[in-house]
Backbone as a chain_set.jsonl record, in Angstrom:
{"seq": "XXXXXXXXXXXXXXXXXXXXXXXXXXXXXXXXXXXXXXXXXXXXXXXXXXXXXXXXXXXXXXXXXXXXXXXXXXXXXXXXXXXXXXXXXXXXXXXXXXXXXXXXXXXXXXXXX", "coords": {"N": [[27.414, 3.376, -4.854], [25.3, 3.771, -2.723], [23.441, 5.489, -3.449], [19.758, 5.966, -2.702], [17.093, 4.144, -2.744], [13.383, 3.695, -3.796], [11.598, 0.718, -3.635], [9.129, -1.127, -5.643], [6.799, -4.098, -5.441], [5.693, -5.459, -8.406], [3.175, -6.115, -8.345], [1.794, -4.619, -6.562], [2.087, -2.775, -7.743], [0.347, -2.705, -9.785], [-2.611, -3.132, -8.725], [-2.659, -0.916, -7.746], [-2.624, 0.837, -10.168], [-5.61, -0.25, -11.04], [-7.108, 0.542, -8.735], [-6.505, 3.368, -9.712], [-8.082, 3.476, -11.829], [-10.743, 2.622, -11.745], [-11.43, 4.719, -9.635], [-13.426, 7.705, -9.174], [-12.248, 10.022, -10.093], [-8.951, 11.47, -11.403], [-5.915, 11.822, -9.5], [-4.565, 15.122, -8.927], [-1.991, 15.498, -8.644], [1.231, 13.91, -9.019], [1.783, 10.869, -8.506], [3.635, 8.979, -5.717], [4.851, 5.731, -6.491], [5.388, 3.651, -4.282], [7.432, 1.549, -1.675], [7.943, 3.458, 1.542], [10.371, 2.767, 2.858], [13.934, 3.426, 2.187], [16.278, 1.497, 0.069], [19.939, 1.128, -0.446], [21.34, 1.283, -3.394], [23.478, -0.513, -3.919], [23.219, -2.393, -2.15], [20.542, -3.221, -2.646], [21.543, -4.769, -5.428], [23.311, -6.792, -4.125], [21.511, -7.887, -2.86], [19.8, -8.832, -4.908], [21.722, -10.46, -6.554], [22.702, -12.386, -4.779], [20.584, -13.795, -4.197], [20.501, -14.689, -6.751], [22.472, -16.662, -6.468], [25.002, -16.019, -6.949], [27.842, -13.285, -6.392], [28.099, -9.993, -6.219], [30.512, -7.821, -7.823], [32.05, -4.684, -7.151], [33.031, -1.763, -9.435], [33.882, 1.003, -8.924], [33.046, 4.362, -10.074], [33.006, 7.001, -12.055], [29.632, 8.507, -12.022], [29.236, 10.536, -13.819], [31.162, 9.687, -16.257], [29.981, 7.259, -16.932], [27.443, 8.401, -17.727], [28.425, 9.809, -19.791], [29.312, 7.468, -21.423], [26.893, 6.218, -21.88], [25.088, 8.257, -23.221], [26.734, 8.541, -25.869], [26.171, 6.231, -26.583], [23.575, 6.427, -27.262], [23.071, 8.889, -28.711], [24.813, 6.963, -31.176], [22.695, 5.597, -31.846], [22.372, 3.145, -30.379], [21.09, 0.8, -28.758], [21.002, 0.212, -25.441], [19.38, -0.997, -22.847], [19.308, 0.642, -20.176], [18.803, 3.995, -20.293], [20.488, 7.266, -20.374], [19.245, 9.075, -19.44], [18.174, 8.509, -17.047], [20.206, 7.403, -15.498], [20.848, 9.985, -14.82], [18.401, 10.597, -12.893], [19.289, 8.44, -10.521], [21.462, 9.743, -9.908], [20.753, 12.516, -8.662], [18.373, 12.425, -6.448], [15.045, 12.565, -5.523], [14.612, 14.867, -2.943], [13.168, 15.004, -0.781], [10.952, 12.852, -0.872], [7.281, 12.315, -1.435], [5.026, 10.111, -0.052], [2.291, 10.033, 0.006], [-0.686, 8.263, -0.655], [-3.829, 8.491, -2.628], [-6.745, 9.312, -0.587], [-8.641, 7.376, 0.685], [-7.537, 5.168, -0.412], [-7.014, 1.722, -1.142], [-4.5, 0.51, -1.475], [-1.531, -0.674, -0.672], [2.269, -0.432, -0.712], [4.422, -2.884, -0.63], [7.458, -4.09, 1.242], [10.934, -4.687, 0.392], [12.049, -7.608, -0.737]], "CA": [[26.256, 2.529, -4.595], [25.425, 4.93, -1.847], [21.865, 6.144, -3.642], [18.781, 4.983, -2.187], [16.237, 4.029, -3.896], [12.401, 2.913, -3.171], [10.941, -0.13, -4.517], [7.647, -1.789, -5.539], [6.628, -4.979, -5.995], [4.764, -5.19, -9.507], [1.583, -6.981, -8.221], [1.269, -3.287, -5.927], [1.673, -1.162, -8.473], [-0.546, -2.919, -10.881], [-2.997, -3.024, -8.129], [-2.506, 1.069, -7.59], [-3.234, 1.235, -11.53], [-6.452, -1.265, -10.924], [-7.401, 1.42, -8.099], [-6.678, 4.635, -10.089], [-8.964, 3.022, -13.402], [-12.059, 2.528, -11.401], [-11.792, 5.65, -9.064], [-14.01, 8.769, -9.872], [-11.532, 11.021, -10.336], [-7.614, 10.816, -11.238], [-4.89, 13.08, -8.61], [-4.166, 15.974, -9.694], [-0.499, 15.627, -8.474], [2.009, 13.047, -9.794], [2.222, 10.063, -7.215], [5.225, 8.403, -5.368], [4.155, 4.229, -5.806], [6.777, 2.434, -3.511], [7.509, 1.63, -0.666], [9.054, 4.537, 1.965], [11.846, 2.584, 3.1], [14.725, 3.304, 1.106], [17.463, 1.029, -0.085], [20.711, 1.898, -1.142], [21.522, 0.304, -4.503], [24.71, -1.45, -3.675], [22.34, -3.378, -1.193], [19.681, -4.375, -3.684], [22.36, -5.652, -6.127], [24.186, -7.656, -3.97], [20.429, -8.88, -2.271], [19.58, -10.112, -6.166], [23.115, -11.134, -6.842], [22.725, -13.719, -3.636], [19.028, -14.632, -4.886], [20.933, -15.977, -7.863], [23.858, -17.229, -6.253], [26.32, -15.269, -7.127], [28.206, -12.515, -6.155], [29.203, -9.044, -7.431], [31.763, -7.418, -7.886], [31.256, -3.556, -7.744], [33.884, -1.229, -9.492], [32.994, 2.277, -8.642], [33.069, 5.114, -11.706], [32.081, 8.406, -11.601], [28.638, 8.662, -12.809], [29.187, 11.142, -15.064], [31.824, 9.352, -16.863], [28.942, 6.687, -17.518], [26.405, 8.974, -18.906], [28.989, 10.228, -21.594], [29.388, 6.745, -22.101], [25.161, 6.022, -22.252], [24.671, 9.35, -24.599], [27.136, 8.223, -26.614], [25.818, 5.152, -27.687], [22.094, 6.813, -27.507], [23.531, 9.106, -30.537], [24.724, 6.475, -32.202], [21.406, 4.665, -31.785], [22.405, 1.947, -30.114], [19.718, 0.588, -27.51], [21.282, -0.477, -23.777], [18.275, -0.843, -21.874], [19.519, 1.558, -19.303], [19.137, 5.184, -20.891], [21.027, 8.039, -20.227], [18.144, 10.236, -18.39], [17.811, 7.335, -15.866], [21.452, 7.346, -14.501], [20.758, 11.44, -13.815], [17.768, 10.157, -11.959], [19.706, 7.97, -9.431], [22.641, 10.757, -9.338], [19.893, 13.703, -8.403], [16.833, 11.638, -6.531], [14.208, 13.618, -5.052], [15.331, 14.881, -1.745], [11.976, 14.717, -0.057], [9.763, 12.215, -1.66], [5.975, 11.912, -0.483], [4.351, 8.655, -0.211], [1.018, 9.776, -0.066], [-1.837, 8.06, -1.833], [-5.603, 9.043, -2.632], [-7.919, 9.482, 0.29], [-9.197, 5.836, 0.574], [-6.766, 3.699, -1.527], [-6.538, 0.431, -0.179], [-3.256, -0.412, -2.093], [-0.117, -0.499, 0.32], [3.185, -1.216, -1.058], [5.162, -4.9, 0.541], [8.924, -4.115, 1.559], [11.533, -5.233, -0.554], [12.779, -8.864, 0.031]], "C": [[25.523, 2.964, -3.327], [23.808, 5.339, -1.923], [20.996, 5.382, -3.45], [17.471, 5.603, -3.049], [14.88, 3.449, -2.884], [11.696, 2.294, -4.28], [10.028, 0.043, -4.761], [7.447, -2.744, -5.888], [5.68, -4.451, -7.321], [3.219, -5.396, -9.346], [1.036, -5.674, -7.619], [1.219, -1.95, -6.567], [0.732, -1.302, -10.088], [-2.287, -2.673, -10.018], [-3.604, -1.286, -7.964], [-2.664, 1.17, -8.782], [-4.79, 0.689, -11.436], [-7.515, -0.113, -10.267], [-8.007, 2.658, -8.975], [-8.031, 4.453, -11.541], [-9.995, 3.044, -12.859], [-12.68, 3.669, -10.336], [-12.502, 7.304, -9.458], [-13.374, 10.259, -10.354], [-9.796, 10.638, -10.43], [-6.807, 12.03, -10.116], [-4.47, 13.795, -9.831], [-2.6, 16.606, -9.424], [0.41, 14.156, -8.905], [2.186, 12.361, -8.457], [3.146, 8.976, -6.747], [4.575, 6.746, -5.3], [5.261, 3.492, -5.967], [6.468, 2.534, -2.181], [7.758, 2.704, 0.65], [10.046, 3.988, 2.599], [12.652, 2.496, 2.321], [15.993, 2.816, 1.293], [18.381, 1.189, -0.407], [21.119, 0.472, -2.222], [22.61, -0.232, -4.316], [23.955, -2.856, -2.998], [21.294, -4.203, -2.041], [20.775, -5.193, -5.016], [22.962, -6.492, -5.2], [22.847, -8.679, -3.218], [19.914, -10.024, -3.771], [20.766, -10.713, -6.684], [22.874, -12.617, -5.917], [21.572, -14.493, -3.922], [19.54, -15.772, -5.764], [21.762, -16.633, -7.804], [25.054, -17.176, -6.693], [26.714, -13.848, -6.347], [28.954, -11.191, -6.76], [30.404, -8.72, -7.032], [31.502, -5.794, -8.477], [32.603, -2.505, -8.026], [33.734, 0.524, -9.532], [34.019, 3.179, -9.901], [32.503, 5.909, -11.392], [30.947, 8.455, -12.286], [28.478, 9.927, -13.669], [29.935, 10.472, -16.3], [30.567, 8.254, -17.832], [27.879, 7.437, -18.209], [27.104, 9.516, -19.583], [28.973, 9.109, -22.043], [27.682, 6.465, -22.963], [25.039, 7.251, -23.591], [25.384, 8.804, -25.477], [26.534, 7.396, -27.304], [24.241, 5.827, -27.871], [22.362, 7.886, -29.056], [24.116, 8.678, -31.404], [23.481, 4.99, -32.155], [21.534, 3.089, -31.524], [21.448, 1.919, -28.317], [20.574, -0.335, -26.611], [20.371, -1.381, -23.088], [18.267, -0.102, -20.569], [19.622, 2.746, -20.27], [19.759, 6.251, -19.61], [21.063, 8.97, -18.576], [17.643, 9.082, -17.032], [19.018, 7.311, -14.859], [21.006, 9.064, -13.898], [19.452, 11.202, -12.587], [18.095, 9.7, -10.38], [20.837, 8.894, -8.931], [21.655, 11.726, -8.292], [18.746, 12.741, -7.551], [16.247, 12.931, -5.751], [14.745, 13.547, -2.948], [14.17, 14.365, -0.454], [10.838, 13.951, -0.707], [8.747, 12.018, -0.54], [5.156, 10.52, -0.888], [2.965, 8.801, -0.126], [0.154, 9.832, -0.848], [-2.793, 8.545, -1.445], [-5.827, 8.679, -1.077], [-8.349, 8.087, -0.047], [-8.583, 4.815, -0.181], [-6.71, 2.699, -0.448], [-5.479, -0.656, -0.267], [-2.39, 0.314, -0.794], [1.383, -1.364, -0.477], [4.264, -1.721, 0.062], [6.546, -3.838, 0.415], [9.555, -4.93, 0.665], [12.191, -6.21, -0.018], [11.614, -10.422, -0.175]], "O": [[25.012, 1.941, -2.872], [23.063, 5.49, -0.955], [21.078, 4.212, -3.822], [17.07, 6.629, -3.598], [14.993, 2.969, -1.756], [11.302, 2.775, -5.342], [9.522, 1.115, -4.429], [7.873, -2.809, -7.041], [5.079, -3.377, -7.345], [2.31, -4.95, -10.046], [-0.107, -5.391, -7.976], [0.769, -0.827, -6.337], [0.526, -0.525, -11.02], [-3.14, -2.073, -10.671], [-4.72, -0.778, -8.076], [-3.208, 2.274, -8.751], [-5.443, 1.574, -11.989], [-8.527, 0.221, -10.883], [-9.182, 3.004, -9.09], [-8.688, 5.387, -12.002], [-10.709, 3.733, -13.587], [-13.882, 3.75, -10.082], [-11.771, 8.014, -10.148], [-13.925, 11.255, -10.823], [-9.319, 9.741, -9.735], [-7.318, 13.149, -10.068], [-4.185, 13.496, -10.991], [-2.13, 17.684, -9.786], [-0.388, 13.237, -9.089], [2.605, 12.946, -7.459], [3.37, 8.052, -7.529], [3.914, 6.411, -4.317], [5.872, 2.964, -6.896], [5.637, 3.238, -1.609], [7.203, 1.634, 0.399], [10.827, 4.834, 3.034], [12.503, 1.586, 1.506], [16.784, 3.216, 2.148], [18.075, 1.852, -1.398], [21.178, -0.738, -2.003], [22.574, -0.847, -5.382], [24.137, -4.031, -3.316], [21.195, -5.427, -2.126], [20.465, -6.334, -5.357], [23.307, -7.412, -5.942], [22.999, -9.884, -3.017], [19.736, -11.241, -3.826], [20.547, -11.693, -7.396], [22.889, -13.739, -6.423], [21.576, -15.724, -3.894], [19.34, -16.987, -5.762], [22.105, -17.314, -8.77], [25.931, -18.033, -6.805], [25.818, -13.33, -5.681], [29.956, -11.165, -7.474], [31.141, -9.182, -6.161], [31.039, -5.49, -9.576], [33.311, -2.303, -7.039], [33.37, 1.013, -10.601], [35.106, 2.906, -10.41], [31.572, 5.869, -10.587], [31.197, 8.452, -13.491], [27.376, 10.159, -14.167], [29.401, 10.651, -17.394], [30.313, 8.388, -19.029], [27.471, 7.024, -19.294], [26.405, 10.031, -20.456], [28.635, 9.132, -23.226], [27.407, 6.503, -24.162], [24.916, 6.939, -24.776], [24.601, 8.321, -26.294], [26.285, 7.587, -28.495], [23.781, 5.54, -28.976], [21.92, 7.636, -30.178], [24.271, 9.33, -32.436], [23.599, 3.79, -32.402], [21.047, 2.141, -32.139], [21.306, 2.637, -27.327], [20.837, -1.487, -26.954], [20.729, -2.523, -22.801], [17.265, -0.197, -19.86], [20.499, 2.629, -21.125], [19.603, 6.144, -18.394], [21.757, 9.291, -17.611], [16.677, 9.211, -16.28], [18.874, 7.219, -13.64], [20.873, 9.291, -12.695], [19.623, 11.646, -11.451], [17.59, 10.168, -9.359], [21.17, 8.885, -7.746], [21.88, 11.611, -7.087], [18.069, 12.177, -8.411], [16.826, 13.979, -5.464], [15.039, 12.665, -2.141], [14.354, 13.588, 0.483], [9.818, 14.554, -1.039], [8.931, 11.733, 0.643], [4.816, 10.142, -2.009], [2.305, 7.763, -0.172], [-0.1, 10.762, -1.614], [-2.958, 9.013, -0.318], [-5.137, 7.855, -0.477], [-8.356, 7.776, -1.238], [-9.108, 3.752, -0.511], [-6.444, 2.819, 0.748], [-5.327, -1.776, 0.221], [-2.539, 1.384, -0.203], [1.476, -2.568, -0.714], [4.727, -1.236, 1.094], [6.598, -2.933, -0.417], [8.931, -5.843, 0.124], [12.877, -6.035, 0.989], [11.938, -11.504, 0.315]]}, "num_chains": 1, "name": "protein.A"}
């Protein structure tokens, strides 16, 4: 639970779609919309765990062991809602992510909490 992650609220990245729809041109690079402080996921589960008043309980697993389990059921077509290609995501994250938006955006993404 170690991998850090960066949020977004939804209202800021609907906002940053709202932006990109009415601006005269789209980027011509793929853009990072979150926050740049990054959380480590043990921390956001146990921050929405306490939201709901409960508490986890975290049993650590090698993340590979879980994506044989995820493929597995993805070839026998059974739907999770966590896929496969999402756990290699949080194993691998980008080492250097850039947070920077368009030249004049006036979206900013809120901190998580």
């Amino acid at each position: 639970s170690k991998q850090k992650m960066f949020l977004a609220h939804d209202e800021d990245l609907a906002a940053l779609v709202v932006y990109l729809l009415s601006a005269p041109s789209l980027p011509s690079q793929p853009l990072l919309a979150a926050n740049p402080r990054p959380w480590e996921f043990g921390n956001i589960l146990r921050t929405l765990a306490e939201s709901a008043g409960t508490t986890p309980v975290f049993i650590p697993l090698p993340w590979q062991a879980v994506w044989l389990a995820l493929k597995c059921f993805e070839t026998l077509g059974l739907k999770l809602g966590f896929r496969s290609d999402s756990l290699i995501g949080l194993a691998y994250p980008n080492p250097a992510p850039d947070f920077k938006l368009p030249e004049n955006c006036p979206v900013t993404f809120r901190p998580f909490r």
